[in-house]
N, C-alpha and C positions, 0 to 999 in steps of 0.2 A: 483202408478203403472206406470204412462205416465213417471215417472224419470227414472224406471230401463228400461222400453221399448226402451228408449233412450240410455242408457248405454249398451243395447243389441246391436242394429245398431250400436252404434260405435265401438263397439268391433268387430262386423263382417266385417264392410266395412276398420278396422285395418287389420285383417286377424288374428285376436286372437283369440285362441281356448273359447267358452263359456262356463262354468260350473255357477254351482249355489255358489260355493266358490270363480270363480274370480267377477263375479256382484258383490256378497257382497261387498269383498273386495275394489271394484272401486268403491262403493256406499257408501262404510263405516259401513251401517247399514242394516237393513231389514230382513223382515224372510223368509225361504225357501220355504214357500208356496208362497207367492206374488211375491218371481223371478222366483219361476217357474212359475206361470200364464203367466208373464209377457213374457219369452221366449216362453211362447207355442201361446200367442199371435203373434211374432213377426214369429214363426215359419208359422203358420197359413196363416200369409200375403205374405208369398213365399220370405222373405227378408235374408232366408242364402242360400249362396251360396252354387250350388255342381256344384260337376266335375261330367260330363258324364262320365260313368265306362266303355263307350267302343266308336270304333270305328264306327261313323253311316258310312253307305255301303253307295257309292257314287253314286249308283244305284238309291237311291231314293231322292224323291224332297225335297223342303226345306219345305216341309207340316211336313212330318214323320221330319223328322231332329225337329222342333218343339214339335213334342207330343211326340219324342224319351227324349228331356230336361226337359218337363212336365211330365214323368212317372221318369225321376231319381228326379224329386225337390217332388214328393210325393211319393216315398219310402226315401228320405233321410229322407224327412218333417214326416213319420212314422215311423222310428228309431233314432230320436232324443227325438219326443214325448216317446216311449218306453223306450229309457237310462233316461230321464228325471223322466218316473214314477217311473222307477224300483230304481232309485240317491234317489226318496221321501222314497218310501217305503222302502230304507235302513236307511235313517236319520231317519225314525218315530220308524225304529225298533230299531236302535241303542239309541236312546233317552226312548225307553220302558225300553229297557235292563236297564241302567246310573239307571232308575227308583227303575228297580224292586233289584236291587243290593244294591242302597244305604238304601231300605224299609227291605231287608233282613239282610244290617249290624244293624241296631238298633233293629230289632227283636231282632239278636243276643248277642248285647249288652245286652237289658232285660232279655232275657232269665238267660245271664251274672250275673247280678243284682238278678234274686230273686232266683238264685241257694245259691250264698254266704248270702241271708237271709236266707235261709230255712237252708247253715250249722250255720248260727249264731244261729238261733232260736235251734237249735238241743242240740248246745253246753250247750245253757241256759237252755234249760230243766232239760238234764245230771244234771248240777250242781244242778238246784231248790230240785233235786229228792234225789241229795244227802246231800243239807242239811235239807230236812225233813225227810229222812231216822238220819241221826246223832239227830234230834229233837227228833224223835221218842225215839229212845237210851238213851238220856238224861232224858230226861222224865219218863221214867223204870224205869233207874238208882236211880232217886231223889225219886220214888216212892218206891222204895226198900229200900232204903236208911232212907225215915221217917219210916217202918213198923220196921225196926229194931232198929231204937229208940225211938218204940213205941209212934208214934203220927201216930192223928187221920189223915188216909191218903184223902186228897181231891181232887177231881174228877174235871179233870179240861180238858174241851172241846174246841175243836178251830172250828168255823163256820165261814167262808170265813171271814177271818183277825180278829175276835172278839172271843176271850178267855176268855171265865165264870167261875168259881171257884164255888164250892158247896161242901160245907161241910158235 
């Protein structure tokens, strides 16, 4: 934390703008929560500069002239922390989003996946159904076929894959 606090101050006493993309980048590494602690610490200690946003009126002493620079270093010091939260709570949401996008492609990939099984399985049906339909026909046939040359016809049953003969 005391590395990027430091990478803060120099970037301000440079007069470089601060984001949490240039720390990183000047740091090489680190995550976006730990440099924003780190600016909101540095923020805290009153160490970025602001410009006074107006003219102090020469009317008054160097008292007000002081609490006039101390009321702009804590509003600036209050809308950095603000850009800051509002910088997190777009990376935490952008980072849900990445989330919930890449959770939704493979859903859709499955979903992909057991549609073309359900038409494969469908297909296999169709077929099983039609060659025990043609079995069934067969069977008639040859049944018909020994009554007409007079033999004794046998009775021949199929119970899940096992075929008995009885005379």
């Amino acid at each position: 934390m005391e590395k990027y606090v430091e990478i803060v101050e120099t970037m301000l006493t440079k007069g470089e703008k601060v984001t949490l993309q240039s720390v990183r980048r000047v740091a090489g590494k680190g995550s976006f929560t730990t440099i924003s602690e780190a600016i909101r610490l540095v923020l805290t200690r009153g160490l970025i500069p602001v410009e006074v946003t107006g003219p102090v009126p020469e009317s008054l002493m160097d008292v007000t002239k002081g609490l006039w620079q101390e009321a702009c270093k804590i509003a600036s010091g209050v809308v950095a922390s603000e850009r800051l939260a509002l910088h997190s709570a777009r990376v935490a949401s952008q980072e849900s989003q990445r989330e919930l996008t890449v959770l939704a492609d493979a859903l859709a990939l499955q979903v992909d996946e057991l549609a073309a099984q359900v038409e494969s399985l469908q297909v296999e049906k169709i077929a099983a159904e039609q060659q025990a339909q043609e079995a069934v026909i067969s069977l008639k046939a040859m049944q018909e076929m020994f009554q007409q040359l007079g033999l004794k016809s046998t009775k021949m049953e199929v119970k899940k894959g096992q075929t008995t003969n009885e005379a």
